[in-house]
C-alpha positions in Angstrom: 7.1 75.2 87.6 3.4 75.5 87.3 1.4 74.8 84.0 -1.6 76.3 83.1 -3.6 74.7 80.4 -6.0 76.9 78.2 -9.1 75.0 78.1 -12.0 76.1 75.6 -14.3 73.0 76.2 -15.0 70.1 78.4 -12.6 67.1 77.4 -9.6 70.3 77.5 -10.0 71.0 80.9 -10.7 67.1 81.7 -7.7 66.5 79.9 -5.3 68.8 81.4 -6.6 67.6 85.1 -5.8 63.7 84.1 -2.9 64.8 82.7 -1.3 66.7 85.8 -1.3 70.4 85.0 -1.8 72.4 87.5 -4.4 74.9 86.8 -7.0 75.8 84.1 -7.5 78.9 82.2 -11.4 78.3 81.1 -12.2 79.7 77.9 -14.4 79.6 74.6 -13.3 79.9 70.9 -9.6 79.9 71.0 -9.6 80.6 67.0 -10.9 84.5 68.1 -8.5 84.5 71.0 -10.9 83.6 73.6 -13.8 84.7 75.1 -16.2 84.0 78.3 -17.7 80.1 78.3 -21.1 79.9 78.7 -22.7 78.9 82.0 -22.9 75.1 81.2 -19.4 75.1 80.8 -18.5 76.7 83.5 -20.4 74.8 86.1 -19.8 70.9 84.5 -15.8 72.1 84.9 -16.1 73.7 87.8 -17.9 70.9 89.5 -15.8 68.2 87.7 -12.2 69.1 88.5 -10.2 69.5 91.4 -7.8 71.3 89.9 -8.2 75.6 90.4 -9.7 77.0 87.3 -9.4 80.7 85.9 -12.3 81.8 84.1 -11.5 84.3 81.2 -13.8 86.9 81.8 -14.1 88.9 78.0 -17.5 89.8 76.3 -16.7 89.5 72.9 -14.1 89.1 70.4 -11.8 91.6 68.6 -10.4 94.7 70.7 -10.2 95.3 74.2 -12.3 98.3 74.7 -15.4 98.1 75.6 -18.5 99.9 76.2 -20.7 100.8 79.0 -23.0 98.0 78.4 -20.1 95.5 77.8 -18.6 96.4 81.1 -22.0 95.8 83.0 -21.8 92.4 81.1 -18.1 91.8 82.1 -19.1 92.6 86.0 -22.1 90.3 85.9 -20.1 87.6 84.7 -17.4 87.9 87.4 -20.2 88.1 89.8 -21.9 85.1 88.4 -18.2 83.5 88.1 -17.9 84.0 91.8 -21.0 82.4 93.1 -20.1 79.2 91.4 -16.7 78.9 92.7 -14.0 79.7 90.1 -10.5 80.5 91.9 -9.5 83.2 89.7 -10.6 85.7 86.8 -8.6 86.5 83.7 -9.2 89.6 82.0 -8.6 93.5 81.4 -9.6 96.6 79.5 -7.6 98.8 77.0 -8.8 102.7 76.0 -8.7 103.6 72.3 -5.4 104.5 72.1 -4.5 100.1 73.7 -2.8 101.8 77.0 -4.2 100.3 80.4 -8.1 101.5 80.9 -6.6 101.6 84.8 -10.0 103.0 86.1 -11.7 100.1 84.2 -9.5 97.3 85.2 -9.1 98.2 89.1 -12.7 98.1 89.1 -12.8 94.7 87.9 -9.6 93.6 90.3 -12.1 94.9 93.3 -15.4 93.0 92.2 -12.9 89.9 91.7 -11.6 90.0 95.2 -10.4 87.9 96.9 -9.5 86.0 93.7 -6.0 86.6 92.0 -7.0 88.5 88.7 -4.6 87.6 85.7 -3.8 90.5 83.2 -4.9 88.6 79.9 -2.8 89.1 76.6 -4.5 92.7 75.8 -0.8 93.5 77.0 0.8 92.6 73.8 -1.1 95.1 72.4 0.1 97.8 74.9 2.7 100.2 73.5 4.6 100.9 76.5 5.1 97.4 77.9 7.5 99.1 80.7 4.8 101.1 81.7 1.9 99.1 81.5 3.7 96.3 83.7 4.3 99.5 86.6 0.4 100.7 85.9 -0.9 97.1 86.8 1.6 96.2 89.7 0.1 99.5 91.3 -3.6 98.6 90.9 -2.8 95.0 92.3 -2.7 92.8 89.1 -1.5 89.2 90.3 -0.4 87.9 87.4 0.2 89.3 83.1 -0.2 86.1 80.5 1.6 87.7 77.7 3.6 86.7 74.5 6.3 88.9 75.1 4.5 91.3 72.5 5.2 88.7 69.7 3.1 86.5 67.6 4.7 83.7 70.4 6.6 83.4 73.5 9.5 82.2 72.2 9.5 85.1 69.9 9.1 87.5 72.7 11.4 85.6 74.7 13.6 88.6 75.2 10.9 91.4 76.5 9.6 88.6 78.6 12.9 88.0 80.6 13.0 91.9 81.0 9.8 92.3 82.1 10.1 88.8 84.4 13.4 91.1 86.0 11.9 94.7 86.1 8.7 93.3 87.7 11.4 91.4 90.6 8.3 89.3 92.3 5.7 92.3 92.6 3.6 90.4 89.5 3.9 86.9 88.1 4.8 87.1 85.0 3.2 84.2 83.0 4.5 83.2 79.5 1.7 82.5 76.7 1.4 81.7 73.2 2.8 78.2 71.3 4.7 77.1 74.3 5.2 73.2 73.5 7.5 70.4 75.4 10.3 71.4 72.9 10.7 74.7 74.0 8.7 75.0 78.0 12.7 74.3 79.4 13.8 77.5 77.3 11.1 79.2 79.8 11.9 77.2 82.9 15.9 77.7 82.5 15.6 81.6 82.6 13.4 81.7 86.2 9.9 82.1 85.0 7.6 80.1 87.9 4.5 79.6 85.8 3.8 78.6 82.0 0.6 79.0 80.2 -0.2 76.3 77.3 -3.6 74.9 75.2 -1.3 71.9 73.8 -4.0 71.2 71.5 -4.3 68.4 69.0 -6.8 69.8 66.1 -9.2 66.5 64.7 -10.1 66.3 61.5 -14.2 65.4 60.5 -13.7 62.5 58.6 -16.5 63.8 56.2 -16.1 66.7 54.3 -18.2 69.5 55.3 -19.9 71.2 52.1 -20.4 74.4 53.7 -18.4 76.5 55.7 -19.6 77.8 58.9 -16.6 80.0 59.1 -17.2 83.9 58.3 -13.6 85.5 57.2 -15.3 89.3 57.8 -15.8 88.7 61.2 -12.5 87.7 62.2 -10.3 90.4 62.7 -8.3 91.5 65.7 -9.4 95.3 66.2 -12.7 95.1 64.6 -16.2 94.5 66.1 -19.3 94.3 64.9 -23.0 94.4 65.8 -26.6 94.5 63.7 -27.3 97.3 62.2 -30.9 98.9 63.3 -30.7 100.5 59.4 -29.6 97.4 58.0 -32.4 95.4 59.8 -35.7 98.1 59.0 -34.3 98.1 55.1 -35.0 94.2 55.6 -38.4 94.7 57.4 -39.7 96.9 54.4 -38.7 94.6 51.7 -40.6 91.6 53.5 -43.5 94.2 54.6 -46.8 93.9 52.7 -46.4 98.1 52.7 -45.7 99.2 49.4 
C-alpha cells in the first residue's frame, strides 16, 4: 500500500521521506484546507527529496470556483510547477452549484501532462458522487483524494468502498482525512492501493502569545474575500488632507 504524506512545510515533507512514505502531497496552511506553497518551498523540497512529490495546485482558500484571473493564476502555477520538476499536480475546479467545472478541470489535466493529476477533496463537496467519479474518469483524472464525503475517512468509509468498486481500476481512488496507524488497516483490508495522511504532531510555543494572529471571519469553507476598492477610498479620504 502506498502512503502519501500531506506536507505543508519543510521538516513535513523531510519527515515523511526519513520516515519511508512513499510520496508527498506538497501543500501550505492545512488549517484552511490547503493551498499552493510558495516558490521557496517548492524548490528546497523538490531539490531535497527523492521521494515524488504532488504539488497542490489551489489559489486561495474557501470554495472551489474560481474566476478568470484565478484560473490564469492556477495555470501559471502548474506551469511554473512543471519547470522545477514536481511528479504530479493536485487540484480541480467546481461551478456554483459544486458539480465538476469539467471544461475547467480537463484544461488543467492537459497543461499538467504528462503528470498524473489527483482530483483534490472539492469532491466531498460534489452532490452526485456517482456521477462526479464517471465525469472525471472520462476527462482522464488519475487519481480522487476524498473523505468519502464525510468530515473523515473512516466516516465515509462506506461511499468510499462503493466508489473504490464502481470506479473497478479506471481511477485510483485515494482515501483522505484523519487516517492514523489505528485505523490505515481498516483501509488496507477492504483493497484500497494508496492512503493519504499529514500524521501531524501540533507543538505548543512554550510562551504565551498575547495576541492572536488568527482571524475567525476569514475562515469559512464557502466564503472568500478580497479588499474592497470602496472600503479602501473611504480610508484614503479620512487620511487625505481634502476636506
Amino acid at each position: 500500500m502506498i502512503l502519501e504524506i500531506c506536507a505543508a512545510n519543510y521538516k513535513s515533507a523531510i519527515n515523511a521521506q526519513k520516515a519511508g512514505a512513499h510520496r508527498i502531497e506538497l501543500c501550505s496552511e492545512l488549517a484552511i484546507g490547503g493551498i499552493t506553497p510558495s516558490y521557496g518551498l517548492l524548490k528546497k523540497v523538490v531539490d531535497s527529496v527523492s521521494i515524488p512529490v504532488f504539488v497542490l495546485i489551489r489559489p486561495r482558500s474557501g470554495n472551489f470556483t474560481y474566476s478568470d484571473v484565478e484560473f490564469e493564476i492556477m495555470k501559471e502555477n502548474i506551469k511554473f510547477c512543471k519547470s522545477i520538476g514536481v511528479s504530479g499536480v493536485v487540484s480541480g475546479v467546481l461551478k456554483e452549484d459544486y458539480t465538476i467545472d469539467v471544461v475547467r478541470t480537463q484544461e488543467l489535466i492537459t497543461l499538467s501532462n504528462p503528470l498524473p493529476f489527483t482530483f483534490h477533496r472539492a469532491f466531498d463537496w460534489t452532490p452526485n458522487p456517482i456521477e462526479a467519479l464517471e465525469q472525471l474518469i472520462k476527462i482522464g483524472v488519475n487519481r480522487v483524494l476524498t473523505s468519502g464525503q464525510e468530515s473523515n475517512a473512516e466516516k465515509g468509509f462506506e461511499l468510499l468502498k462503493r466508489l473504490k468498486s464502481m470506479a473497478n481500476n479506471r481511477i485510483i481512488i485515494l482515501p483522505g482525512s484523519r487516517i492514523k496507524s489505528d485505523n490505515a488497516m481498516l483501509f488496507k483490508e477492504a483493497g484500497f492501493k494508496e492512503i493519504h495522511a499529514s500524521a501531524s504532531t501540533i507543538l505548543k510555543n512554550k510562551k504565551l502569545n498575547t495576541v492572536s494572529m488568527n482571524s475567525s471571519i476569514f475562515l469559512s469553507d464557502v466564503n472568500s474575500y478580497y479588499s474592497d476598492t470602496n472600503k479602501i477610498k473611504a480610508i484614503l479620504k479620512t487620511i487625505s488632507n481634502e476636506n
